[in-house]
C-alpha positions in Angstrom: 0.0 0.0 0.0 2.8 2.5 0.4 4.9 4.1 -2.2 8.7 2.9 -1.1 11.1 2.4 1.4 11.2 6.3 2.3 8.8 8.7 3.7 7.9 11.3 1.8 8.2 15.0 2.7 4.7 15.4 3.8 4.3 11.7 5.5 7.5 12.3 7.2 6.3 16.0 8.5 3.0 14.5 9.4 4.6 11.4 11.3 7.0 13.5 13.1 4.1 16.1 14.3 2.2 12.8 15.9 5.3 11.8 17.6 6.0 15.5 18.5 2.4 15.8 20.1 1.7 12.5 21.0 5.0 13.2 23.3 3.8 16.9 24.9 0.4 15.8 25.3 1.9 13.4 27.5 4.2 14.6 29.6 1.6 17.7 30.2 -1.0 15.1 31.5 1.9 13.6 33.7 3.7 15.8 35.1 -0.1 17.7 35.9 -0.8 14.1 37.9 2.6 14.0 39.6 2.5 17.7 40.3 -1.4 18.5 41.6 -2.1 14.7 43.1 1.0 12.8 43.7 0.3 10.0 41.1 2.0 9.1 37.9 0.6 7.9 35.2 0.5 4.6 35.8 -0.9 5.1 39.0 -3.4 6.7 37.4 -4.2 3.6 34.9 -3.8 1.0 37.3 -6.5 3.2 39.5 -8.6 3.9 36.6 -8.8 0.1 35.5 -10.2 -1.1 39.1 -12.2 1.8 39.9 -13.7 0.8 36.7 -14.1 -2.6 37.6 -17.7 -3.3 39.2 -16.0 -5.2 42.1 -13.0 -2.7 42.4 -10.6 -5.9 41.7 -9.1 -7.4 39.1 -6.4 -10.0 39.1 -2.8 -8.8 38.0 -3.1 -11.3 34.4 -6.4 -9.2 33.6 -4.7 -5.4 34.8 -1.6 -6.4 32.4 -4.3 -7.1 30.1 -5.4 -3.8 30.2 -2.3 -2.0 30.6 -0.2 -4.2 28.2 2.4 -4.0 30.7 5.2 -6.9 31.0 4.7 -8.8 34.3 7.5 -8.3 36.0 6.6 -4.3 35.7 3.4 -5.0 36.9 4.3 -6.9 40.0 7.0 -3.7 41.0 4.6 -1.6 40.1 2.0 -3.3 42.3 4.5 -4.1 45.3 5.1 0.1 45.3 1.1 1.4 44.9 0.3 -1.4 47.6 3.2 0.5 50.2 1.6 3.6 49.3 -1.5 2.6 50.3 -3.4 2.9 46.7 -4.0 -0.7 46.7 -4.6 -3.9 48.2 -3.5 -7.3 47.5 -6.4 -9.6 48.8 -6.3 -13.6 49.0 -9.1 -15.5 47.0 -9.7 -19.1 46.1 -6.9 -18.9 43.5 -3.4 -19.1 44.2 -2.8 -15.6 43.3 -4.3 -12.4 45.1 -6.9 -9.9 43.5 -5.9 -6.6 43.3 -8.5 -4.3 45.1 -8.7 -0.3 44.7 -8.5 1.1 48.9 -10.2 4.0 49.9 -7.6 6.0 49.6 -7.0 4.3 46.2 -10.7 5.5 45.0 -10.0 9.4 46.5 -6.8 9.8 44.8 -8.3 8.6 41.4 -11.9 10.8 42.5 -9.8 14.2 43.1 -7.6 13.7 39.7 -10.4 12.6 37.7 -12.2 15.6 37.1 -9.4 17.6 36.2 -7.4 15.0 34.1 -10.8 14.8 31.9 -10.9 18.6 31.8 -7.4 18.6 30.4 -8.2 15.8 28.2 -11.1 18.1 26.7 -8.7 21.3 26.2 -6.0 20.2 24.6 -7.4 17.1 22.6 -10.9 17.0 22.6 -11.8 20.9 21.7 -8.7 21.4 19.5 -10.1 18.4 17.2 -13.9 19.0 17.4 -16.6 16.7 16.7 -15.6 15.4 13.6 -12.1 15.3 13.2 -12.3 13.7 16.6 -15.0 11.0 15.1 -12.4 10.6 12.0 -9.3 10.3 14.7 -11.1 7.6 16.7 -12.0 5.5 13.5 -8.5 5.5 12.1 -7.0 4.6 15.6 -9.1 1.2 15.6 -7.9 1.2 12.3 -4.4 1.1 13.0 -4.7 -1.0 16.1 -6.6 -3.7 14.3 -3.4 -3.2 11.5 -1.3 -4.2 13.8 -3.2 -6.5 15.6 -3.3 -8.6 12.4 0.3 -7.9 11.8 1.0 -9.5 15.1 -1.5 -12.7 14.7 -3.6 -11.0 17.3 -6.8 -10.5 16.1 -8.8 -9.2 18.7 -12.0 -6.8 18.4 -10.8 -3.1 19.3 -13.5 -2.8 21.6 -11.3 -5.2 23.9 -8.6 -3.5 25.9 -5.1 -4.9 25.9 -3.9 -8.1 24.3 -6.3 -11.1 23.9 
């Protein structure tokens, strides 16, 4: 489907302007977590993914899932949230522990929310409007289900994560 090897001018402009805003967009949204709330961003998506959940667990297989993060990072990760309080492990009938969301957990992710979605909305969701936005949103499932295919993983886009 493409033309060569090379990038053109304009492909390579465009590509470089994704990576260029893909980039400030976020370290913006970071460093405003870090800065106003004490979280970073994968704080923030391991919080999001099991305040989400209906029973505020999940198991770590299913967050990694979600995350498409490597195990081993999950486990540090989980190990550091847990001494902070954000988290619980909790024993079940399996060998290995749901993760659960504490109380303090669920208010961190409650005060950042609201602003983190207001940033979201100024500097992504208002600069592309309604239908760019539409357009952006089809041609990322597009690309995701590109290289889903590429990989052998042919999962729908509406599931999160590797299947």
């Amino acid at each position: 489907m493409g033309k060569g090897p090379w990038l053109d001018d304009d492909e390579q402009k465009a590509w470089r302007s994704y990576l260029l805003m893909h980039k400030t967009l976020e370290t913006h949204m970071e460093r405003h977590l870090q800065r106003e709330y004490g979280l970073s961003k994968s704080d923030f998506e391991i919080l999001v993914n099991l305040s989400e959940s209906e029973t505020g667990r999940m198991r770590a297989f299913e967050l990694g899932r979600a995350t498409q993060w490597e195990k081993s990072r999950m486990s540090h990760h989980l190990t550091r949230m847990e001494k902070r309080g954000l988290i619980q492990k909790v024993a079940c009938d399996s060998r290995y522990p749901e993760i659960a969301i504490t109380a303090e957990g669920m208010a961190a992710i409650e005060a950042c929310a609201p602003a983190h979605a207001a940033r979201i909305r100024e500097f992504f969701v208002d600069v592309f409007g309604p239908d760019r936005l539409a357009v952006l949103g089809e041609v990322s499932d597009e690309i995701v289900d590109t290289i889903r295919k590429h990989e052998g993983n042919d999962c729908p886009p509406e599931v999160s994560g590797n299947c």
